[in-house]
C-alpha positions as CSV (number, residue, x, y, z in Angstrom):
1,X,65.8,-25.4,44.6
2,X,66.5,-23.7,48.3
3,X,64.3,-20.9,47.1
4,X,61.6,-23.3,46.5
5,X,62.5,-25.0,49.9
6,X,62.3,-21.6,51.8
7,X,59.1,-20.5,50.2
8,X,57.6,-23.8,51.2
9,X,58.4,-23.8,54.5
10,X,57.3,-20.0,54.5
11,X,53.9,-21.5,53.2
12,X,53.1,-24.3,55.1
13,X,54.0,-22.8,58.4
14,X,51.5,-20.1,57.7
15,X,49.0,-22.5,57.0
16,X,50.1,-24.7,60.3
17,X,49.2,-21.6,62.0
18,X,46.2,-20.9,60.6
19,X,44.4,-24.2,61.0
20,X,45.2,-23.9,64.4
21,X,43.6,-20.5,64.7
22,X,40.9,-21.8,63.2
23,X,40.4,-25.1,65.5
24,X,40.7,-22.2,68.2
25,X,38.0,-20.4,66.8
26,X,35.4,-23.3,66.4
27,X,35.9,-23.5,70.5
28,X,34.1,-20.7,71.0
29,X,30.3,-21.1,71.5
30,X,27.5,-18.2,72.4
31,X,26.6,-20.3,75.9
32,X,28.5,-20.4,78.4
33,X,30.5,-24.1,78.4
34,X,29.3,-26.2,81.6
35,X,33.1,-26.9,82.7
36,X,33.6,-23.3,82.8
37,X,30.4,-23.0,85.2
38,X,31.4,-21.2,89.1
39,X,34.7,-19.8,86.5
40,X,32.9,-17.0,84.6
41,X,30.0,-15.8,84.9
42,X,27.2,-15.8,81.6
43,X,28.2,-11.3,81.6
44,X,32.0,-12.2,82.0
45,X,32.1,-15.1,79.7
46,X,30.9,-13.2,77.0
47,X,33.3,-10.7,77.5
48,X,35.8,-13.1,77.3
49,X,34.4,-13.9,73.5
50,X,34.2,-10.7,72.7
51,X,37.8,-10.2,73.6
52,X,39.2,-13.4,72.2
53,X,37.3,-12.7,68.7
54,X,39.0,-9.0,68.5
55,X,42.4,-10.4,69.2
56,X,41.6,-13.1,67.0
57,X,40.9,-11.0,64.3
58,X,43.6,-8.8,64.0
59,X,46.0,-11.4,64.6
60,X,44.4,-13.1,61.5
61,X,44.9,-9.8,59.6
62,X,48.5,-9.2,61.0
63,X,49.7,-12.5,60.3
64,X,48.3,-12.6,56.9
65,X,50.1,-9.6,56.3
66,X,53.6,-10.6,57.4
67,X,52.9,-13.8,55.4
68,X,52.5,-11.6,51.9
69,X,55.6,-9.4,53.0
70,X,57.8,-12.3,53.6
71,X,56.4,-14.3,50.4
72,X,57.1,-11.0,48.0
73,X,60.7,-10.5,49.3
74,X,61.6,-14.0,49.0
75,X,59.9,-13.9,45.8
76,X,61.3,-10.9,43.9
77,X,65.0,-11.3,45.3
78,X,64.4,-8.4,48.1
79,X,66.8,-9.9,50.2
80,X,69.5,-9.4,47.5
81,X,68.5,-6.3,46.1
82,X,69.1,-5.1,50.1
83,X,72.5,-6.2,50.2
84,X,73.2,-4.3,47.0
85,X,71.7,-1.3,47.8
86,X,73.8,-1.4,51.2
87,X,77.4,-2.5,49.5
88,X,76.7,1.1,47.6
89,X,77.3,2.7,51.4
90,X,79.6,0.2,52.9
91,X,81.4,-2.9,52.0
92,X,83.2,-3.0,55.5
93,X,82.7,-6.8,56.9
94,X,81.3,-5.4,60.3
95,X,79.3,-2.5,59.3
96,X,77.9,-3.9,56.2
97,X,76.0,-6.7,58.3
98,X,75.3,-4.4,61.4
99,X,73.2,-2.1,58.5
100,X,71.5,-5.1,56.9
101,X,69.6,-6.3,60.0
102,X,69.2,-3.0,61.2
103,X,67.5,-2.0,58.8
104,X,65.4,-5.1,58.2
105,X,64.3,-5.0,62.7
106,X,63.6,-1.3,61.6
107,X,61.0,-2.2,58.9
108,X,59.8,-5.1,61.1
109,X,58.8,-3.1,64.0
110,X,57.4,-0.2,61.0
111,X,55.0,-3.4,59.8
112,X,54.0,-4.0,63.1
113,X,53.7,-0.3,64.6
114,X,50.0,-0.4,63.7
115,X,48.7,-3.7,64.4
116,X,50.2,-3.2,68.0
117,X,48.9,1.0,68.8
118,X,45.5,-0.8,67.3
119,X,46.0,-3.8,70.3
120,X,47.2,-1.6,73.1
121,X,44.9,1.6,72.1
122,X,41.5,0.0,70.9
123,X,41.3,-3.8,72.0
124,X,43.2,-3.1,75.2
125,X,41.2,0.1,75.7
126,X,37.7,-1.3,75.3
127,X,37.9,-3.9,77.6
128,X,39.4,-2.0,80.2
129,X,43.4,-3.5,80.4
130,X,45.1,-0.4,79.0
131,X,46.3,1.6,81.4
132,X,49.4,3.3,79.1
133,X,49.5,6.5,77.5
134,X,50.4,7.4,74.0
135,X,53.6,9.6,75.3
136,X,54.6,6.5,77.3
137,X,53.8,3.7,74.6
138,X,56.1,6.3,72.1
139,X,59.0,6.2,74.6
140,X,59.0,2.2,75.3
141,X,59.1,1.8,71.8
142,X,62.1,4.4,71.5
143,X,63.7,2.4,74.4
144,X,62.8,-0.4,73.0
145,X,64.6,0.2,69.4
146,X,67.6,1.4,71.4
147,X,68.0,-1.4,74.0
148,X,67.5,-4.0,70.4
149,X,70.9,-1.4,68.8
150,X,72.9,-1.6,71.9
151,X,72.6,-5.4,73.0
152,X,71.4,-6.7,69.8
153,X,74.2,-4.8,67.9
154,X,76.5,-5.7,70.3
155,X,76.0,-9.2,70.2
156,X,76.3,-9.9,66.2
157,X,78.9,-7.1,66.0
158,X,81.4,-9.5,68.3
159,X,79.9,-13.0,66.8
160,X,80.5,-11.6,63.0
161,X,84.3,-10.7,64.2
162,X,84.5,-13.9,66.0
163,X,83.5,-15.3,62.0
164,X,85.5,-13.2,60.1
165,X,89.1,-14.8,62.5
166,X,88.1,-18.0,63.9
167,X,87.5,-20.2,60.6
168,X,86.1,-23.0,61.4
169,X,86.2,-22.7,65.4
170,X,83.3,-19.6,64.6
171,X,80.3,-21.5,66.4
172,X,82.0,-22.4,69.2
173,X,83.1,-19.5,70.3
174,X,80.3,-17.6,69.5
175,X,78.6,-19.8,71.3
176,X,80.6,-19.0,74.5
177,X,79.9,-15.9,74.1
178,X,76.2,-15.9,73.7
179,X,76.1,-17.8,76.7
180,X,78.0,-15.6,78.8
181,X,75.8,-13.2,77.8
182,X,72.8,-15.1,78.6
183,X,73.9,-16.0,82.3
184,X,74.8,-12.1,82.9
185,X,71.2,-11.0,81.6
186,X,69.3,-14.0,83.4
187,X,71.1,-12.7,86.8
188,X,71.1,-8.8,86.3
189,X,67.8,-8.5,84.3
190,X,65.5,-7.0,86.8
191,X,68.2,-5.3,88.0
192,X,69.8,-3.6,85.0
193,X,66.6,-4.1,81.9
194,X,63.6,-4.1,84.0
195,X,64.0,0.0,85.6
196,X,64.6,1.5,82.5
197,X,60.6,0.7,82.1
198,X,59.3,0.1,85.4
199,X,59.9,1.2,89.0
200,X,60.6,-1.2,91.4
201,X,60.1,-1.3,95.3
202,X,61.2,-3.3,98.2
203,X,57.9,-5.0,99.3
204,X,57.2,-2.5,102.3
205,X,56.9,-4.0,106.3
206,X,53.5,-5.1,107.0
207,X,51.0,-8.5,106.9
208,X,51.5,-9.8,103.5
209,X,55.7,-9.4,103.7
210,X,55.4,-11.6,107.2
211,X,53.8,-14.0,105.5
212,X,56.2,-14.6,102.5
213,X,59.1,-14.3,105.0
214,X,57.5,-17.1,106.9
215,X,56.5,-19.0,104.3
216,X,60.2,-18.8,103.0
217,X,61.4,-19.8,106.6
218,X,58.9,-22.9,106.3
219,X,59.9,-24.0,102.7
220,X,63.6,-23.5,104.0
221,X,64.1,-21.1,101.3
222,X,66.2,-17.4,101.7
223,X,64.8,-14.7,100.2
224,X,65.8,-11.1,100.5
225,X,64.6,-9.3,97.6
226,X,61.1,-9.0,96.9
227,X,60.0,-6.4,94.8
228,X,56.6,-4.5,94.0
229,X,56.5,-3.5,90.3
230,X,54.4,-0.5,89.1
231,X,52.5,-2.7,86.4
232,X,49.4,-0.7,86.3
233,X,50.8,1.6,84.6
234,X,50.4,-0.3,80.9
235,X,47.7,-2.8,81.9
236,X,45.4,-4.0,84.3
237,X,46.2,-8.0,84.2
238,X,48.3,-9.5,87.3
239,X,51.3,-10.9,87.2
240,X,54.5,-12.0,89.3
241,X,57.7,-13.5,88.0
242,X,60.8,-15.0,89.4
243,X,64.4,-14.3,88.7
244,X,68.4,-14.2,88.9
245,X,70.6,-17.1,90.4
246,X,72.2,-17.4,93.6
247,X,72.1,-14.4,95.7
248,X,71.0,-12.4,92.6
249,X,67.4,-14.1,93.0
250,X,64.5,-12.1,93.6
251,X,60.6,-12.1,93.2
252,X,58.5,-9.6,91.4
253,X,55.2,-9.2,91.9
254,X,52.7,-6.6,89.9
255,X,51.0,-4.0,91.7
256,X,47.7,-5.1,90.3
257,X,48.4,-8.8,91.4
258,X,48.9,-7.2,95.5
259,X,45.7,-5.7,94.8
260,X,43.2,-8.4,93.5
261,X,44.2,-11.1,95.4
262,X,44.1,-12.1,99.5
263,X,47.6,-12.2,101.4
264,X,46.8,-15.8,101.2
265,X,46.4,-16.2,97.6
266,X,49.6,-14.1,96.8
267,X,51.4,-16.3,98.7
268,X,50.5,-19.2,97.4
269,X,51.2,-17.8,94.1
270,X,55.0,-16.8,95.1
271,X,54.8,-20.7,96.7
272,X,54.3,-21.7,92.9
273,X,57.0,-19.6,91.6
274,X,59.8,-20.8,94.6
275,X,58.6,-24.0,93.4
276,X,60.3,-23.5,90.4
277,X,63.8,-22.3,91.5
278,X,63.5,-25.5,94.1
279,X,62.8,-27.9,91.5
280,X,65.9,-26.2,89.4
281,X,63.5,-25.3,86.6
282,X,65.3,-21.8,86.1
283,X,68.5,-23.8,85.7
284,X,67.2,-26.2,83.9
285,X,65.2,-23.4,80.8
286,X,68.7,-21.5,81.0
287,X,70.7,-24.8,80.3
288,X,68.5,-25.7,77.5
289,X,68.5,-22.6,75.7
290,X,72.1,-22.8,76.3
291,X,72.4,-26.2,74.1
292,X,69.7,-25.1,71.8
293,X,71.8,-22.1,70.5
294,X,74.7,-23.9,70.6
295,X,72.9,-26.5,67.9
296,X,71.8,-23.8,66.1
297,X,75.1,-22.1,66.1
298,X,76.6,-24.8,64.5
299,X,73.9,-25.6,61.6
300,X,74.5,-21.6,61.2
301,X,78.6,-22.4,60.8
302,X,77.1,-24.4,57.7
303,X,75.4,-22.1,55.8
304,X,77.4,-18.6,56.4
305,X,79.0,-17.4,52.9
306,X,77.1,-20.3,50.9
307,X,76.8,-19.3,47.3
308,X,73.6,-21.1,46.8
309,X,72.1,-19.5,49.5
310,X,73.1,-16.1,48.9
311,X,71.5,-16.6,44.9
312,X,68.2,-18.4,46.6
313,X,68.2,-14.7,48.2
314,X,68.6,-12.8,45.5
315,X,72.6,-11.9,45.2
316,X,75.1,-13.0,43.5
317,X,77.9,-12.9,46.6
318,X,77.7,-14.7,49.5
319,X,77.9,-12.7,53.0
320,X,77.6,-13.2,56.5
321,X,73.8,-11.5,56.4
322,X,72.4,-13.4,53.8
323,X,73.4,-16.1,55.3
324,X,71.9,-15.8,58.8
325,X,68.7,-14.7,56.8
326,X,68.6,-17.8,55.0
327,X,69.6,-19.5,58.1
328,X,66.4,-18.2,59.6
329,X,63.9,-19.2,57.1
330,X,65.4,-22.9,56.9
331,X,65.8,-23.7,61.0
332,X,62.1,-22.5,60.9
333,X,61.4,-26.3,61.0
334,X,63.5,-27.4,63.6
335,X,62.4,-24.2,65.4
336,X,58.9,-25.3,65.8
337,X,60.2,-28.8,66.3
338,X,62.6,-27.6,69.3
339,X,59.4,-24.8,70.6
340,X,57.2,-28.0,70.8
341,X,59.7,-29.7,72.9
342,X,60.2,-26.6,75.1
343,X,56.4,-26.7,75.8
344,X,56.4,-29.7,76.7
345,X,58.5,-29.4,79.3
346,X,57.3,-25.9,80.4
347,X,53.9,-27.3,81.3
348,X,55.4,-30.3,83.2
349,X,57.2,-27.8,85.5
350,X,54.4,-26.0,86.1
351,X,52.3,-29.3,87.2
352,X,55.5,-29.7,89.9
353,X,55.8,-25.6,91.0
354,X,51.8,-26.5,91.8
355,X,52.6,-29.4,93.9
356,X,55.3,-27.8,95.6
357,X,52.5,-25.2,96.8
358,X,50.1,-27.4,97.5
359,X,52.5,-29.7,99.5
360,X,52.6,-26.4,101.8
361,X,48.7,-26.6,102.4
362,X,48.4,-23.9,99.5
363,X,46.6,-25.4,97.1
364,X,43.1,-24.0,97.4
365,X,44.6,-20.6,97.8
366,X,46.5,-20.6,94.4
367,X,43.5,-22.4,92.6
368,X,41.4,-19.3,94.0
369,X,44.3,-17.0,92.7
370,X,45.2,-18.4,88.8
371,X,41.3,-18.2,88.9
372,X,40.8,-14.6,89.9
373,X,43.5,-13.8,87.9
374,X,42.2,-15.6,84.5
375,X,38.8,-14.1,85.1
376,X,40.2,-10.4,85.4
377,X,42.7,-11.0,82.3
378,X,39.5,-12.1,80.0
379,X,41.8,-15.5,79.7
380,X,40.4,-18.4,77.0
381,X,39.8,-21.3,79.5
382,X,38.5,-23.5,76.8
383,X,41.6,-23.6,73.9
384,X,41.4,-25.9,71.4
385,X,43.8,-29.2,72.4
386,X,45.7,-29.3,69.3
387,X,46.4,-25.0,70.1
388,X,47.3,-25.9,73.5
389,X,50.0,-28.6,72.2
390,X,51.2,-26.6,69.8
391,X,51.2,-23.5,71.6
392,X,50.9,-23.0,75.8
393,X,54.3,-23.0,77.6
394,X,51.7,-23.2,80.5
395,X,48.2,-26.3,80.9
396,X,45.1,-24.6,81.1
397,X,43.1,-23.4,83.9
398,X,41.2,-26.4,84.2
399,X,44.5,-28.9,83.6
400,X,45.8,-27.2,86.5
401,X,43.0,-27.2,88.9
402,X,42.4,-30.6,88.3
403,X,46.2,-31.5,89.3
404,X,46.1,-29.3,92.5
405,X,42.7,-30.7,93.7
């Protein structure tokens, strides 16, 4: 019965996601859509299809993929036959477990080596955005792999010893831990994470750093760190970000962003993001992923070392890894249910980080700004509504322009 209950929810979220797509797709039209008139240009806009069909496509074909992979191995037992294979190496309670979802991220990121050289090196490429270099795609992905060992390793090596002695305690203190981890990384990302891809620079003395500073000294806000990072060297597409707490704060902005937009625009974009950490958004995303894993923890406590499970999986003895697998496949419900929620949310702090620019006479300027920066990014300004629900963290173009005007 679970394994009847897993493939279904495998199923039905695959065809969720497709219908979506598809309502997605039926947005697009040949001519350019009057709304989107003084936004794209006729040349630009069908760019924009060009690139949204291509992206489209292969995540059509990738998807589709991962849906028969995961369907076969739930199927035929693979989970199970895994865990067997494995037990002939080790039976040890850490490094059995530690093995198992190593080797399962490994043949993850094997599945989905192709689909994303084929993104970065032929989609990206043709449209202009790529800016990265086989050597230097190779070593993120090495990096990459290593960083997921190290932190990820490190992680469920100390929640699976906090199972094996804490009984029935296990969620709670794992949970502790996870969310001492999560404060650290939230304050020390950019800091610790962020070099060992990029380079980032102090934002160097000249017009555009006087006019943050002052706009900082107007919005009654201190700011000390803002950084310049080297962007363009994977992609073309703007950006800027905001992070850390406390004195551990500091904005990031892109190279590429500096040089599309005017001092003015930049600034009002920086406005949007200080609007957030005013308005405790960055508190308030870290304290709900905070009680979010602590829920999940806790249904997690549930199913760890249940025999049903384990046989639904293919094996005959229960274990820690079968049991987070299984986990995985069943909270996928409550995932999308929590992820919904989330977006929610996301897009109603982003309504108030605008206002809190445009309170400072910056409104025009960021409109002007998300719009260069939508255009240049080939951006789908006309989503499906149902996509958008389901989907954006962020409203659309338009949503937003119509708020800030």
């Amino acid at each position: 019965m679970l394994l009847y209950i897993i493939i279904t929810i495998i199923v039905l979220d695959f065809l969720l996601e497709q219908y979506l797509n598809h309502l997605n797709r039926k947005m697009m039209t040949p001519a350019l859509p009057e709304k989107l008139k003084g936004i794209y240009s006729e040349e630009e806009y069908a760019r924009q299809q060009a690139y949204s069909r291509e992206n489209s496509r292969l995540g059509l074909f990738s998807g589709a993929l991962s849906f028969v992979a995961i369907l076969l191995i739930c199927g035929f037992g693979g989970f199970g036959w895994l865990d067997k294979v494995l037990r002939n190496v080790t039976d040890n309670f850490i490094w059995l477990p530690l093995l198992y979802m190593g080797m399962l991220a490994f043949a993850s990121q094997l599945i989905g080596l192709p689909f994303s050289w084929y993104d970065t090196f032929v989609i990206e490429e043709k449209f202009g955005f790529n800016k990265s270099t086989r050597k230097l795609f190779i070593s993120d992905l090495l990096k990459g792999l290593l960083l997921s060992a190290v932190i990820g390793g490190g992680i469920l090596a100390s929640v699976i010893c906090i199972y094996q002695y804490a009984g029935e305690w296990f969620w709670v203190l794992a949970w502790g831990v996870i969310t001492a981890f999560s404060v650290v990384m939230n304050m020390f990302y950019s800091e610790w994470i962020v070099p060992l891809f990029n380079k980032q620079t102090p934002l160097e003395e000249g017009e555009l750093r006087t006019e943050i500073e002052d706009f900082c000294r107007q919005a009654g806000f201190k700011l000390n760190n803002i950084f310049v990072m080297d962007g363009s060297r994977r992609s073309a597409k703007a950006n800027a970000y905001f992070s850390g707490l406390g004195k551990k704060k500091r904005i990031v902005l892109f190279d590429t962003l500096i040089t599309e937009l005017t001092t003015k625009e930049i600034v009002a974009v920086l406005a949007h993001e200080i609007g957030h950490y005013r308005k405790k958004h960055t508190l308030q995303g870290l304290v709900m992923s905070i009680i979010s894993t602590g829920i999940a923890l806790f249904i997690l406590s549930l199913l760890l070392d249940n025999p049903a499970l384990s046989n639904a999986l293919g094996s005959d003895i229960p274990s820690f890894h079968l049991g987070l697998i299984g986990f995985s496949l069943l909270f996928a419900p409550i995932s999308e249910i929590t992820g919904l929620f989330f977006n929610m949310i996301s897009r109603k702090n982003e309504y108030q980080a605008d206002a809190f620019a445009a309170k400072f006479g910056l409104g025009e300027a960021l409109g002007n700004g998300l719009k260069k920066i939508s255009v240049k990014a080939l951006s789908n300004l006309n989503p499906h509504p149902a996509y958008v629900f389901w989907h954006y963290s962020h409203p659309t173009l338009l949503q937003r322009l119509e708020k800030i005007s």
